[in-house]
C-alpha positions, 0 to 999 in steps of 0.5 A, a space after each residue: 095361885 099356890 102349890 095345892 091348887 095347881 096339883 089339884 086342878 092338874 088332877 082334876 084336868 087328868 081325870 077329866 082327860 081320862 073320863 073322855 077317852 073312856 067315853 069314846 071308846 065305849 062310843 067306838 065299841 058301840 058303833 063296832 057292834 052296830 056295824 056287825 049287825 049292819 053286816 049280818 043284816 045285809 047278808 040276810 036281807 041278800 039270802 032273803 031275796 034269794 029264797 023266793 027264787 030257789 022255792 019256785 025254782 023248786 016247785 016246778 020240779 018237787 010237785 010234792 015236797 009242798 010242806 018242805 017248801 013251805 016250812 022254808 018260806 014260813 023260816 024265812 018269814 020268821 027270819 025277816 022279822 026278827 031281823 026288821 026288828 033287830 031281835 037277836 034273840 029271836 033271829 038264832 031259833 028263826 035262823 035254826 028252823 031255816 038251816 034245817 029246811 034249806 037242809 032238807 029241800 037240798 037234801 030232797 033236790 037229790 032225788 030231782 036229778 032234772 033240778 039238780 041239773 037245772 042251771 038257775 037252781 045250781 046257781 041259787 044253791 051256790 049263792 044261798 050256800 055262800 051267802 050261809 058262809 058269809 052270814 057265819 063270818 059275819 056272827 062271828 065278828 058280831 059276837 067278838 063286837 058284842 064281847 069286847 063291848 061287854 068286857 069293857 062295860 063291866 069292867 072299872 073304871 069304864 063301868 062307872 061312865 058306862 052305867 051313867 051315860 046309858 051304855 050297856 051290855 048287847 046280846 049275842 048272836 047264838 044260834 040253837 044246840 041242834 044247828 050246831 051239832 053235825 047233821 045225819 045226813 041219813 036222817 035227811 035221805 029218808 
């Protein structure tokens, strides 16, 4: 064997090395952005199970805040089915309308003050309130996920690879301008 051909079978051996650690990192990166959703879906399917409770815990004092009641569990559907079909897109506008009646049954709870002291209702409001917390967490992380995984399919020459084994780009988790901007609590008290 001469000279040319050791050189080009090294070259050869090294770009076939370099393909491979491009292809398994963009098979991490995917698996990364798969975990941050498992994440955020574990946290809204706990929030899920907990929103029944809160509503009939409600209802046995706000006899008539029947539509805020109703608008929460009619979000809390439309939340459940964005997530059981790992619509992204769908789950920001879903996950506004909850926020925004959760606001407003607990702003409306103000006015119960046997509710407000009813110790299975402080405890829901606590666990619905950490769960927002953590659900926050988690999106952050999925978005970062999803980021870093778009970075990498674009740029060269991980793009190469990623176009022809199927990799692509994931959508962000973003959620509407008017849960992000800071709530009138007076517009909630009247």
């Amino acid at each position: 064997m001469d000279v040319s051909t050791f050189i080009f079978l090294g070259v050869l051996g090294a770009a076939a090395l370099y393909a491979v650690t491009i292809y398994n990192n963009l098979v991490s990166l995917k698996h990364n952005v798969e975990k941050a959703w498992s994440n955020i879906d574990v946290l809204l399917k706990q929030r899920h199970d907990e929103l029944p409770k809160l509503v009939e815990t409600c209802k046995q004092y706000m006899k008539h805040e029947q539509e805020t009641l109703e608008k929460v569990m009619q979000a809390r559907s439309a939340v459940a089915s964005a997530r059981q079909q790992s619509d992204v897109g769908a789950l920001g506008p879903a996950e506004t309308q909850l926020r925004m009646g959760l606001g407003n049954l607990f702003a409306l709870a103000e006015a119960y003050p046997d509710l407000k002291a009813n110790d299975n209702f402080q405890h829901l409001q606590s666990r619905i309130s950490g769960l927002e917390n953590a659900i926050a967490d988690r999106r952050e992380f999925y978005n970062e996920s999803v980021n870093t995984n778009n970075i990498r399919v674009e740029q060269f020459p991980d793009v190469i690879i990623a176009r022809n084994l199927g990799f692509g780009a994931k959508p962000l988790l973003e959620f509407s301008e008017e849960e992000k901007k800071d709530v009138n609590m007076k517009e909630l008290f009247t």
